[in-house]
The first five atom37 places (N, CA, C, CB, O) and aatype in JSON, in Angstrom:
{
  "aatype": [20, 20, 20, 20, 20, 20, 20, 20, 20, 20, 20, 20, 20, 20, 20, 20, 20, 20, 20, 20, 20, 20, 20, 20, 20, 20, 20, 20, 20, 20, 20, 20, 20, 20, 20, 20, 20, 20, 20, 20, 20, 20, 20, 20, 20, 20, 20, 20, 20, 20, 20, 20, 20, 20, 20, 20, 20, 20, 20, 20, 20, 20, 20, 20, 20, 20, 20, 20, 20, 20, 20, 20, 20, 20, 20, 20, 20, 20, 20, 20, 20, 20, 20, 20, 20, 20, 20, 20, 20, 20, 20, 20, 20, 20, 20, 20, 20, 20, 20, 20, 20, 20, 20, 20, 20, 20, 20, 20, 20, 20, 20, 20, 20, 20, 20, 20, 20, 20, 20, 20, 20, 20, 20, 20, 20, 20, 20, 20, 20],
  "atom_mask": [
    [1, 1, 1, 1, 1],
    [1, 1, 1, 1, 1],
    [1, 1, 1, 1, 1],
    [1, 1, 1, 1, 1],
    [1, 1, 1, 1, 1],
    [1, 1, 1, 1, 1],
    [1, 1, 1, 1, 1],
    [1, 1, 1, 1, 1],
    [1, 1, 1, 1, 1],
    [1, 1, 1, 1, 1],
    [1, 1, 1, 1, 1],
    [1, 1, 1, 1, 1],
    [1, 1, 1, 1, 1],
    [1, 1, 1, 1, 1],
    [1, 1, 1, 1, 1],
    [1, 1, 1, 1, 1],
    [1, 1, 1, 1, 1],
    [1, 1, 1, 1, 1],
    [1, 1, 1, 1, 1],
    [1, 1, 1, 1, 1],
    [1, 1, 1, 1, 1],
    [1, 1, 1, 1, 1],
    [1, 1, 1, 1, 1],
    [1, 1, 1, 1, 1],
    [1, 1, 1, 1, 1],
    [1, 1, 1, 1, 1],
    [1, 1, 1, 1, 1],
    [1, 1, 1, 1, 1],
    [1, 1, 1, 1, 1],
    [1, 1, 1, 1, 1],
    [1, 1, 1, 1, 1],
    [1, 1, 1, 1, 1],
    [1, 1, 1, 1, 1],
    [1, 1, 1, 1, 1],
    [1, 1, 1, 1, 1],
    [1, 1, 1, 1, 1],
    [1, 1, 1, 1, 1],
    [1, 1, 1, 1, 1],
    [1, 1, 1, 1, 1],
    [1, 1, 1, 1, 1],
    [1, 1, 1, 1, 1],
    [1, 1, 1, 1, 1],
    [1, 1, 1, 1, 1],
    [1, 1, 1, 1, 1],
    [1, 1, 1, 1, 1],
    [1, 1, 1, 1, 1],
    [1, 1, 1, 1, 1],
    [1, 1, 1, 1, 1],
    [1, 1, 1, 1, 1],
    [1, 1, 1, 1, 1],
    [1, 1, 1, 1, 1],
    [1, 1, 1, 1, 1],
    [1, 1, 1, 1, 1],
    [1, 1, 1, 1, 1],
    [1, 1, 1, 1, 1],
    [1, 1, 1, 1, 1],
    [1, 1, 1, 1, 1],
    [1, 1, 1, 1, 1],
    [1, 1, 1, 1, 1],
    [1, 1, 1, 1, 1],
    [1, 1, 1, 1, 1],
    [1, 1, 1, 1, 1],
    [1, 1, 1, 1, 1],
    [1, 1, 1, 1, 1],
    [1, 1, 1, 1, 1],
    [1, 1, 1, 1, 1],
    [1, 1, 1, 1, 1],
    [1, 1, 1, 1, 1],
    [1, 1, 1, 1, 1],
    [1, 1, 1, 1, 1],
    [1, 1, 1, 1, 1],
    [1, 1, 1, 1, 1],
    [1, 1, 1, 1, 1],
    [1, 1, 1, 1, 1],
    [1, 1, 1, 1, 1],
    [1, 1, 1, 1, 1],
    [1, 1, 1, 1, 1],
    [1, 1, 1, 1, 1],
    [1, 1, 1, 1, 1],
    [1, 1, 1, 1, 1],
    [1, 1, 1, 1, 1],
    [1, 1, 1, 1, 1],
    [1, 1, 1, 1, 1],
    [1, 1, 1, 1, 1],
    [1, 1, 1, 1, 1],
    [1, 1, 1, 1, 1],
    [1, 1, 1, 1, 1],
    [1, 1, 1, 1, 1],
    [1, 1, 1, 1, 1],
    [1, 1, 1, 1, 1],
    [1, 1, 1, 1, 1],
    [1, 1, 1, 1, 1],
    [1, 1, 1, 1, 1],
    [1, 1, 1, 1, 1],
    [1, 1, 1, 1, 1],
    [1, 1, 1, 1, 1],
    [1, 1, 1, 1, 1],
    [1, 1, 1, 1, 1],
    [1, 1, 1, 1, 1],
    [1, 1, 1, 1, 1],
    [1, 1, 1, 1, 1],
    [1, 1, 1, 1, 1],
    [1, 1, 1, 1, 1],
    [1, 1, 1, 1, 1],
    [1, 1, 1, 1, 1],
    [1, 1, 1, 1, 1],
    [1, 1, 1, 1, 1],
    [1, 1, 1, 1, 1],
    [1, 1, 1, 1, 1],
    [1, 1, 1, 1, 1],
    [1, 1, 1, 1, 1],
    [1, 1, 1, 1, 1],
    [1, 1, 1, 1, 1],
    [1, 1, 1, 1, 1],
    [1, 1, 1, 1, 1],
    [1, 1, 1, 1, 1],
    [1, 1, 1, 1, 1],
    [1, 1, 1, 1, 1],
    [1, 1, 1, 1, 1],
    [1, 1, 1, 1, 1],
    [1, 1, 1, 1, 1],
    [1, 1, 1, 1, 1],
    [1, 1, 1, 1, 1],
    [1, 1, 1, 1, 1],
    [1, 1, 1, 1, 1],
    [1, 1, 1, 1, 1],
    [1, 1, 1, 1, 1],
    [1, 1, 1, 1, 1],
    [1, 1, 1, 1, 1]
  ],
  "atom_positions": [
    [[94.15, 131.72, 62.08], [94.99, 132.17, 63.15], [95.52, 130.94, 63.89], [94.23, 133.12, 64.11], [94.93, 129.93, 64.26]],
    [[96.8, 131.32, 64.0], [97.6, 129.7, 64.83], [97.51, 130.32, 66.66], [100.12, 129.33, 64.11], [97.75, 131.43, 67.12]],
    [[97.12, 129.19, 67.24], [97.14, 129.4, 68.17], [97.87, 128.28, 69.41], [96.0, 129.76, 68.13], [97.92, 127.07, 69.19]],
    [[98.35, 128.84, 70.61], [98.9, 127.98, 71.36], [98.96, 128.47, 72.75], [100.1, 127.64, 70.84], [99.15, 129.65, 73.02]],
    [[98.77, 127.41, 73.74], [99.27, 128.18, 75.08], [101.08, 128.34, 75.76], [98.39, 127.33, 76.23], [101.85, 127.6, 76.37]],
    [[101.12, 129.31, 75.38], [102.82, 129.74, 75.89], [103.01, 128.94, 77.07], [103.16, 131.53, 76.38], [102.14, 128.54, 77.85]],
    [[104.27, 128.76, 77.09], [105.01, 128.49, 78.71], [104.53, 129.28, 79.45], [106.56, 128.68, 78.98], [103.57, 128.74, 80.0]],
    [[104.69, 130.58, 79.86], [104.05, 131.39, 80.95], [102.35, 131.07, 80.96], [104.4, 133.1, 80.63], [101.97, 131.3, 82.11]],
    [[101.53, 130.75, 80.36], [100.52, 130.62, 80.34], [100.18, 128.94, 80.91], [100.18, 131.13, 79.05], [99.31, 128.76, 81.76]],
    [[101.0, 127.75, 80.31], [101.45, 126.69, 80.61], [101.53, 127.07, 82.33], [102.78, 126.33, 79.7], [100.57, 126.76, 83.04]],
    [[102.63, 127.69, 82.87], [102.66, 127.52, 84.15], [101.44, 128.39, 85.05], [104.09, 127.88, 84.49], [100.97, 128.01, 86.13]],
    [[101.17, 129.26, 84.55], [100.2, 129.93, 85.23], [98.62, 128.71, 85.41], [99.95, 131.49, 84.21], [97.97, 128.83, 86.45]],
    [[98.23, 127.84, 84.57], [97.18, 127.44, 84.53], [97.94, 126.05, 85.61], [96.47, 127.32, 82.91], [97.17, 125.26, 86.16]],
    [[99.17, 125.95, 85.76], [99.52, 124.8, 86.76], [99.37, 125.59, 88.01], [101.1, 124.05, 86.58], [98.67, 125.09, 88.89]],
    [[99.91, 126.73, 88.23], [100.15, 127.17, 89.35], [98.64, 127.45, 90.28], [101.05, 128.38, 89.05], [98.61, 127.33, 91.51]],
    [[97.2, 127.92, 89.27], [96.1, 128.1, 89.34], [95.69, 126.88, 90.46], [95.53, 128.16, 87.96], [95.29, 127.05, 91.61]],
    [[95.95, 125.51, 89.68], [95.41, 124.07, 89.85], [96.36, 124.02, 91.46], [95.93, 122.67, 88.26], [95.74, 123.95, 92.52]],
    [[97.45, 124.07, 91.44], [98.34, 124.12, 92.45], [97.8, 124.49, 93.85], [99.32, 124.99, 92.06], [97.78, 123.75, 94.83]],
    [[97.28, 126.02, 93.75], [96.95, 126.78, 94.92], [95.49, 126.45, 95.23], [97.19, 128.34, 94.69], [95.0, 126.43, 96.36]],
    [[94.98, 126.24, 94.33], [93.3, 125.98, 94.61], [92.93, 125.08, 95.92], [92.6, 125.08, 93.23], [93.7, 125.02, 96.88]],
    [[92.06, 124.61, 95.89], [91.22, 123.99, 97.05], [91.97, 122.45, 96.72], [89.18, 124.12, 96.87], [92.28, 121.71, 95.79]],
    [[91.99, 122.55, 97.9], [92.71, 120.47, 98.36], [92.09, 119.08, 97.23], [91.7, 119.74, 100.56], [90.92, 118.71, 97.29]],
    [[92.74, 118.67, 96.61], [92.59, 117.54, 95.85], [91.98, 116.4, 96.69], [93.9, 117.17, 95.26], [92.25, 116.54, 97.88]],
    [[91.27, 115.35, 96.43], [91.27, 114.57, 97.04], [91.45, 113.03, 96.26], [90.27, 114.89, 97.73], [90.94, 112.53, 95.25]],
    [[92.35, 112.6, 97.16], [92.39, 110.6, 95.91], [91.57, 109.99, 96.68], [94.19, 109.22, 95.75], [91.15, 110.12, 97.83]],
    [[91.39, 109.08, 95.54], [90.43, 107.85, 95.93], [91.04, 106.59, 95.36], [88.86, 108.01, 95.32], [91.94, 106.6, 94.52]],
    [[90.43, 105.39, 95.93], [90.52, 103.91, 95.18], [89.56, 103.36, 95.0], [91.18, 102.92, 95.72], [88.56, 103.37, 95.72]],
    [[89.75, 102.75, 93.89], [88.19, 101.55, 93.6], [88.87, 100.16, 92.96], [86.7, 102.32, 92.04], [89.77, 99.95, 92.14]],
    [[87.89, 99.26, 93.86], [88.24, 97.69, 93.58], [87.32, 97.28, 92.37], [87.9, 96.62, 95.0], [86.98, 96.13, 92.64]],
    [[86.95, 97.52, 91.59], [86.4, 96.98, 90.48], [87.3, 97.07, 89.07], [85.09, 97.66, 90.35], [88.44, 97.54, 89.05]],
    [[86.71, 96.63, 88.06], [87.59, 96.72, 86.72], [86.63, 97.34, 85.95], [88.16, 95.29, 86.0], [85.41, 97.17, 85.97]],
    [[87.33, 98.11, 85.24], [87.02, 98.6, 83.66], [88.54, 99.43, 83.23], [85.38, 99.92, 83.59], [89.68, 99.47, 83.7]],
    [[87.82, 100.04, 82.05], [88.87, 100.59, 81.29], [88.2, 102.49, 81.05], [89.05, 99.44, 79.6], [87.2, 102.94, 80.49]],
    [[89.4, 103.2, 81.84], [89.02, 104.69, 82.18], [88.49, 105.25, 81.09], [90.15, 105.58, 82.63], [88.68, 104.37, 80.25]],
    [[87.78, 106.39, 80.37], [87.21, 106.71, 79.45], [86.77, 108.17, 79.47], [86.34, 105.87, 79.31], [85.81, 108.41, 80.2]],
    [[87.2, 108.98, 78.92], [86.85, 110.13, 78.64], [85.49, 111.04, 79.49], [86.66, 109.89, 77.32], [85.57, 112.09, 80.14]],
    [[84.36, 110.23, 79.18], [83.17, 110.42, 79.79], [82.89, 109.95, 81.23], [82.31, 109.87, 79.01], [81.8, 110.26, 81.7]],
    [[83.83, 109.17, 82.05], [83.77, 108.83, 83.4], [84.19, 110.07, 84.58], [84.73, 107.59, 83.49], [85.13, 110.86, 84.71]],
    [[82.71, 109.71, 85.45], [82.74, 110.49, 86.47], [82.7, 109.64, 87.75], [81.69, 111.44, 86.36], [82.53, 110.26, 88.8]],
    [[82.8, 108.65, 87.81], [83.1, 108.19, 89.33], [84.41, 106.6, 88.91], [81.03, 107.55, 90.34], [84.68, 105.86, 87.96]],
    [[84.78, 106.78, 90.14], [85.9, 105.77, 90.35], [84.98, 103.83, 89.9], [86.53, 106.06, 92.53], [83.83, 103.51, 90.16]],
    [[85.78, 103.21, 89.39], [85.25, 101.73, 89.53], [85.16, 101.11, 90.82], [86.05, 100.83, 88.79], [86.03, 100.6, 91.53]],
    [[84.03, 101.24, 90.94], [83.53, 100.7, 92.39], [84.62, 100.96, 93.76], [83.32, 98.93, 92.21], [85.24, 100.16, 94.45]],
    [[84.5, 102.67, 93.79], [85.22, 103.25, 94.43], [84.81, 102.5, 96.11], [85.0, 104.83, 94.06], [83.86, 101.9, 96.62]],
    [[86.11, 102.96, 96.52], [86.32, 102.13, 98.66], [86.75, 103.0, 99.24], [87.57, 100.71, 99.24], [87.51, 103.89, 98.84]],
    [[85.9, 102.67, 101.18], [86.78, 103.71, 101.54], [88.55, 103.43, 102.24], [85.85, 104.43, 102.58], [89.2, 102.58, 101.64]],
    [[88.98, 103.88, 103.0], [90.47, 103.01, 103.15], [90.37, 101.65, 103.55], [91.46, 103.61, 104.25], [91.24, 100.81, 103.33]],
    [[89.01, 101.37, 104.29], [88.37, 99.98, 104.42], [88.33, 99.61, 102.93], [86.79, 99.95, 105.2], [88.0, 100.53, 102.18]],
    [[88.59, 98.49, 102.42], [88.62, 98.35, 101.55], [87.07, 97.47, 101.08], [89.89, 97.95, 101.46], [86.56, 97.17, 100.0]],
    [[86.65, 97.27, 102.6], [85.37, 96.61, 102.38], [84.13, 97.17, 102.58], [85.32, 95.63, 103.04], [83.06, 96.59, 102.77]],
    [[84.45, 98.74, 102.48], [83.76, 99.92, 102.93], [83.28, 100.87, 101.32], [84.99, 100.84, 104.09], [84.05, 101.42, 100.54]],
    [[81.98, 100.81, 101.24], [81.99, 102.0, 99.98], [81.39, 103.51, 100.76], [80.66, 101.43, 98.44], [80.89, 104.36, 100.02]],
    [[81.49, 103.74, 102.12], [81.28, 104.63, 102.42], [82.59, 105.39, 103.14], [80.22, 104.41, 102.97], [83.49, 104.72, 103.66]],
    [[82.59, 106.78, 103.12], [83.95, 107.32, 104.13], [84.48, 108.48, 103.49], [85.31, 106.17, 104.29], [83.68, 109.03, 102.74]],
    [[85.68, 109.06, 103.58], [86.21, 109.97, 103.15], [87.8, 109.61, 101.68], [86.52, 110.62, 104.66], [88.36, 108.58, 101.32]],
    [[87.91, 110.8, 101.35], [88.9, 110.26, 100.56], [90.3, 110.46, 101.02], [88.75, 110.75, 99.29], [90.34, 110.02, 102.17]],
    [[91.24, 110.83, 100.74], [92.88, 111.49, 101.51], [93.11, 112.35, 100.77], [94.35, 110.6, 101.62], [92.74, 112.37, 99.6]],
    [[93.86, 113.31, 101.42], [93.98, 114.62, 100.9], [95.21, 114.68, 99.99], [94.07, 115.64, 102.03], [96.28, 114.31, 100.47]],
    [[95.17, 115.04, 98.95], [96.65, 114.56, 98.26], [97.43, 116.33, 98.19], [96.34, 113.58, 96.16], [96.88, 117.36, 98.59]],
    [[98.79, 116.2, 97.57], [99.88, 117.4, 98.07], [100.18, 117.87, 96.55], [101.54, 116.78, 99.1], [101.04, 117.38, 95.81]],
    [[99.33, 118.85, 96.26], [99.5, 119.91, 94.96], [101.06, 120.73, 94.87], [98.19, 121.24, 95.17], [101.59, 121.27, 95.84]],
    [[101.51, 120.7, 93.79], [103.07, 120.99, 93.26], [102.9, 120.78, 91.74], [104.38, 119.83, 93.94], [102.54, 119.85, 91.03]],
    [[103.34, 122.16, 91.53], [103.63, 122.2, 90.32], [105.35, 121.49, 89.62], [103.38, 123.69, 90.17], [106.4, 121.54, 90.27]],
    [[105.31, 121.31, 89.2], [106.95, 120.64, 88.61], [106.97, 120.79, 87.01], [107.18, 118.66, 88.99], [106.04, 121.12, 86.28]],
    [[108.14, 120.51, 86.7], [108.49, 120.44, 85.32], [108.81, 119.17, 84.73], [109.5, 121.22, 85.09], [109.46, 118.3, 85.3]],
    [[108.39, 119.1, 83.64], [108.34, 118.17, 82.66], [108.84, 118.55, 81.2], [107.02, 117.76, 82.62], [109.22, 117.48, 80.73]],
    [[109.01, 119.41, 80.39], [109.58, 119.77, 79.49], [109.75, 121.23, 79.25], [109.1, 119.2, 78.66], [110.73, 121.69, 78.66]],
    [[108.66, 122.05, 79.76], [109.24, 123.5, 80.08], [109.28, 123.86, 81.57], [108.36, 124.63, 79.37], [109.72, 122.97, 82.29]],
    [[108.93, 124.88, 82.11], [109.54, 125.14, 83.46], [107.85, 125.08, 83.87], [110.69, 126.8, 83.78], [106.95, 125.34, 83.06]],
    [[107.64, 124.71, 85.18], [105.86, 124.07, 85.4], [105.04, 123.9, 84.62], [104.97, 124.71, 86.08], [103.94, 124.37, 84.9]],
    [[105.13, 123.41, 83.75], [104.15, 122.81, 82.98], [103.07, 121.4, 83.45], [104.97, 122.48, 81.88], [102.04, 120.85, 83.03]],
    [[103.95, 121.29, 84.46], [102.96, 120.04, 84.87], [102.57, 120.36, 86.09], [103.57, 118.54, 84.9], [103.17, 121.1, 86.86]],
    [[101.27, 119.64, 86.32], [100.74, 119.66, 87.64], [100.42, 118.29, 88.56], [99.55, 120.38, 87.45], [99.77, 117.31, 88.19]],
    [[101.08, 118.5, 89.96], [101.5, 117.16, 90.17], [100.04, 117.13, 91.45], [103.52, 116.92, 90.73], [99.51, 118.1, 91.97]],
    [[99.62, 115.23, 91.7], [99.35, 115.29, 93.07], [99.46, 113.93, 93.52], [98.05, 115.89, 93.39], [99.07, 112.9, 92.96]],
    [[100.28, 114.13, 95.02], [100.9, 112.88, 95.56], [100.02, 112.89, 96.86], [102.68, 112.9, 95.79], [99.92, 113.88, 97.58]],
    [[99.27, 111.46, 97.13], [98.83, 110.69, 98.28], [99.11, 109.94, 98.73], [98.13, 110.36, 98.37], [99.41, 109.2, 97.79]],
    [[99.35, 109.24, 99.89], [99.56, 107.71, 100.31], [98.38, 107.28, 100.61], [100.49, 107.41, 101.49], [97.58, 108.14, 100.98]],
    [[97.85, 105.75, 100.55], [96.74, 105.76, 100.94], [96.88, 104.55, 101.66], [95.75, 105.92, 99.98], [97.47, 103.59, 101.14]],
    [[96.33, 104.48, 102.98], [96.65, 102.66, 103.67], [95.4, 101.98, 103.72], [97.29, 102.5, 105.49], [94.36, 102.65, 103.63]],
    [[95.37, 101.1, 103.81], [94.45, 100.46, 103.55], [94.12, 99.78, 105.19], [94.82, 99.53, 102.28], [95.07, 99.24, 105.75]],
    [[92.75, 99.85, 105.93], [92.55, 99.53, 106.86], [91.69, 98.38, 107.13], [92.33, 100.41, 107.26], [91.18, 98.09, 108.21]],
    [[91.58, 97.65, 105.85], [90.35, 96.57, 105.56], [91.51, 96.02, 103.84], [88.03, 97.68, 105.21], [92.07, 96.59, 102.91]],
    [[91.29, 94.68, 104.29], [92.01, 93.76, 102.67], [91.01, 94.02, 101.35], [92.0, 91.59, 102.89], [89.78, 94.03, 101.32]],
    [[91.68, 94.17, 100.6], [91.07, 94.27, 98.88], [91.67, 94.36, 97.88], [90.38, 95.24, 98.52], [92.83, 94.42, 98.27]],
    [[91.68, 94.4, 96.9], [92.2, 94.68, 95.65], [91.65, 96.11, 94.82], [91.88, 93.4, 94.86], [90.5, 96.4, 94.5]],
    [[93.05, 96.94, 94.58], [93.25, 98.07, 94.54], [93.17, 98.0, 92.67], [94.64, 98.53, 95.48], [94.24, 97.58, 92.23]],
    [[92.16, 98.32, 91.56], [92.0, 98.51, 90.37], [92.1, 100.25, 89.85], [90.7, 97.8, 90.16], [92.37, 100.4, 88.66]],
    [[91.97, 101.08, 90.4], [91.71, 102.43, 89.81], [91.69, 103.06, 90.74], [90.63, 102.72, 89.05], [91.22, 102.62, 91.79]],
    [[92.22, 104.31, 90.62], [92.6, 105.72, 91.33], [91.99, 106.8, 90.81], [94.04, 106.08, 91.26], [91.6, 106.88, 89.64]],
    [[91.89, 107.59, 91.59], [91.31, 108.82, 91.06], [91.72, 110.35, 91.97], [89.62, 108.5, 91.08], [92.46, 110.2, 92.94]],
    [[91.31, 111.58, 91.7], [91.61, 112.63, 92.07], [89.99, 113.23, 91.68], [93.02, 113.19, 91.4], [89.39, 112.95, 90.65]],
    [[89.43, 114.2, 92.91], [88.32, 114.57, 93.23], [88.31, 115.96, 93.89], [87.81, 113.6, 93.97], [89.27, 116.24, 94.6]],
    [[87.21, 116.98, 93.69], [87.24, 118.25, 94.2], [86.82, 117.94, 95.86], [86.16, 119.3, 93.29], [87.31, 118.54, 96.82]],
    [[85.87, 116.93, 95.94], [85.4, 116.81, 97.37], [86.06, 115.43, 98.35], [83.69, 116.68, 97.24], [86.72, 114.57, 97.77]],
    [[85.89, 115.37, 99.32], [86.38, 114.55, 100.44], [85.89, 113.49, 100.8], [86.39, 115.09, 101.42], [86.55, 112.57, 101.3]],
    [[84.42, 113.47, 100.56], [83.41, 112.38, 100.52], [82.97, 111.34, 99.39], [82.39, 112.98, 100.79], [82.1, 111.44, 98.52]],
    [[83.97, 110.17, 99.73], [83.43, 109.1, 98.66], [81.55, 109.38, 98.15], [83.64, 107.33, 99.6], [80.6, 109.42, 98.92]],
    [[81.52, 109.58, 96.31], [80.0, 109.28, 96.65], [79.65, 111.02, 95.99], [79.56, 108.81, 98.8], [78.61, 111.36, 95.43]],
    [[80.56, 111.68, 96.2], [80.48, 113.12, 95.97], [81.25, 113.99, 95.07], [80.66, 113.61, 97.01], [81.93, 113.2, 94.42]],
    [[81.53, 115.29, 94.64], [82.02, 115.89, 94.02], [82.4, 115.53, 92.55], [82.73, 116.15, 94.71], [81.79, 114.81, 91.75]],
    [[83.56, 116.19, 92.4], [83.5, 116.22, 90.43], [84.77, 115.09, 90.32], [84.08, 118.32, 89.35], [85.28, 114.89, 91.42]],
    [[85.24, 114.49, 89.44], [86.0, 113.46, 89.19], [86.91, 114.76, 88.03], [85.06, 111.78, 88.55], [86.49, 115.53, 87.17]],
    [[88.27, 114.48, 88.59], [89.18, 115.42, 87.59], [90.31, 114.16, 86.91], [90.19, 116.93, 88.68], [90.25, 114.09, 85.69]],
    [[90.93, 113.56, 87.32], [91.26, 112.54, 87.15], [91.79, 111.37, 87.3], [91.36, 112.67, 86.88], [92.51, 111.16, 88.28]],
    [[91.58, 110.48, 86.45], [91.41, 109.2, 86.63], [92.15, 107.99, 86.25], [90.52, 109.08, 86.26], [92.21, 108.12, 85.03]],
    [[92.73, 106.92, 86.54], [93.55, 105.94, 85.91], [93.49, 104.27, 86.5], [95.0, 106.53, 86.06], [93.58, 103.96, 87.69]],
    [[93.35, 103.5, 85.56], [93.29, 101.98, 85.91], [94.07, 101.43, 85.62], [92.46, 101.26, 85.54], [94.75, 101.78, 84.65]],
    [[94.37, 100.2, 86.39], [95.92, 99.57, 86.21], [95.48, 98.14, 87.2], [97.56, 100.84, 87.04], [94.7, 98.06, 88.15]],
    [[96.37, 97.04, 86.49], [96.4, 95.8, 87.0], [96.16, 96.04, 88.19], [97.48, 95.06, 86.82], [96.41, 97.15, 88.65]],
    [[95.5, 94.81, 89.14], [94.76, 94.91, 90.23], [96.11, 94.68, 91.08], [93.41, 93.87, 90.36], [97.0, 93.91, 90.71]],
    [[96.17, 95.69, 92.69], [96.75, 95.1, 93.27], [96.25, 94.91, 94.61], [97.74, 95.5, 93.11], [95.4, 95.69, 95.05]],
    [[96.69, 93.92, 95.33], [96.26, 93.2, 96.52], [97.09, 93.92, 97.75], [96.6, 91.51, 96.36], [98.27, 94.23, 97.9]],
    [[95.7, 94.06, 98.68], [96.79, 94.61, 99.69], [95.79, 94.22, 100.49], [97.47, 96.23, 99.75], [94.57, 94.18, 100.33]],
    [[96.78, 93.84, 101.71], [96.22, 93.49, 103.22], [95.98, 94.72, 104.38], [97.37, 92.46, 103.91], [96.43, 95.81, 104.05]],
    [[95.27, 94.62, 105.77], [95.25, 95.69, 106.33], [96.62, 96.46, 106.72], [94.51, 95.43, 107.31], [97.42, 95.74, 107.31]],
    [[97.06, 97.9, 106.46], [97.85, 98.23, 106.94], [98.84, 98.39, 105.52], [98.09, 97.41, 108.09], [99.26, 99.54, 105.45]],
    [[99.15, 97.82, 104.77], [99.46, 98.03, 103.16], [98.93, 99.53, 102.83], [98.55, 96.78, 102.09], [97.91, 100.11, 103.18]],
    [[100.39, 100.06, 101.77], [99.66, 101.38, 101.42], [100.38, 101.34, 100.25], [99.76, 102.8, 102.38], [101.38, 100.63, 100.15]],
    [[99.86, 102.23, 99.13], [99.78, 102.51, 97.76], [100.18, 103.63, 98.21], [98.55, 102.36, 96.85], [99.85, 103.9, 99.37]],
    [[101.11, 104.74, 97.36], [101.74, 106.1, 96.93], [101.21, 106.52, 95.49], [103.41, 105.99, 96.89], [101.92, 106.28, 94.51]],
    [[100.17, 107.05, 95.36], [99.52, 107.56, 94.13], [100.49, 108.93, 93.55], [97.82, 108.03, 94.56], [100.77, 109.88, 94.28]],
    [[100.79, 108.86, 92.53], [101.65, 110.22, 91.87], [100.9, 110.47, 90.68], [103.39, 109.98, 91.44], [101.02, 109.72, 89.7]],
    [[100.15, 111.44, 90.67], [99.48, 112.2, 89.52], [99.74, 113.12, 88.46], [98.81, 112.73, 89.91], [99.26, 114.24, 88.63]],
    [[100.32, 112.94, 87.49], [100.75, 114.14, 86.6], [99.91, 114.83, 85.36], [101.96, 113.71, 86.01], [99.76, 114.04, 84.43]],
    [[99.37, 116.05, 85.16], [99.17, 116.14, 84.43], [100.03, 117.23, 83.37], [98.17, 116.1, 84.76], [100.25, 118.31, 83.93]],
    [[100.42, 117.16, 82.29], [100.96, 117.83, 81.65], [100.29, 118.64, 80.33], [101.86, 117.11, 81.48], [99.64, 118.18, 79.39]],
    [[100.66, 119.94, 80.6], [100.1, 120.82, 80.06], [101.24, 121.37, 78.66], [99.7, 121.84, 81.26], [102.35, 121.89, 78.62]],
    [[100.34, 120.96, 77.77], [101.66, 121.0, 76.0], [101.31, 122.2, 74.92], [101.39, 119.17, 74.64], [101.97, 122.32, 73.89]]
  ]
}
């Protein structure tokens, strides 16, 4: 039996993710390389960047399109930084509290430097095929 998830089914499982309970991003100043089996951020921070304790920011659920009509599920944060560090990996989380909840997902990228008051715009997509 061939099987597949339809467009209507495609958007329904975005729209699900969409309405649910508040996303939360995070940052972490450490390095590695993201991996399938990872559940916490690389040496996740809080907006102090010299802080591993605190909360995360609430990021803004929207569904959008990407090749059929919502198929993707989006989530956008700003995050400022209130303490200097270097910004390695992002993430998206069910809970608010660095340190806590489930890790949904995740991405690493060249380190960037930011001073107090500096902010990063995280855009999250996931696409559903």
């Amino acid at each position: 039996m061939a099987t597949l998830v339809v467009a209507t089914g495609r958007a329904n499982i975005t729209s699900s993710l969409a309405s649910s309970a508040n996303k939360q991003v995070g940052w972490g100043t450490s390095a590695g390389t993201t991996a399938d089996g990872d559940t916490t951020l690389f040496g996740e921070k809080a907006l102090d960047l010299t802080a591993t304790t605190g909360t995360r920011t609430t990021g803004t659920q929207t569904q959008q399109t990407t090749t059929t009509t919502s198929d993707t599920y989006q989530v956008l944060a700003t995050l400022t930084a209130t303490g200097a560090g270097t910004v390695t990996n992002a993430g998206i989380f069910d809970n608010a509290t660095i340190g806590s909840g489930n890790l949904f997902f995740k991405g690493d990228f060249t380190g960037i430097g930011l001073s107090s008051g500096d902010s990063i715009q995280f855009t999250f997509k996931v696409k559903f095929a």
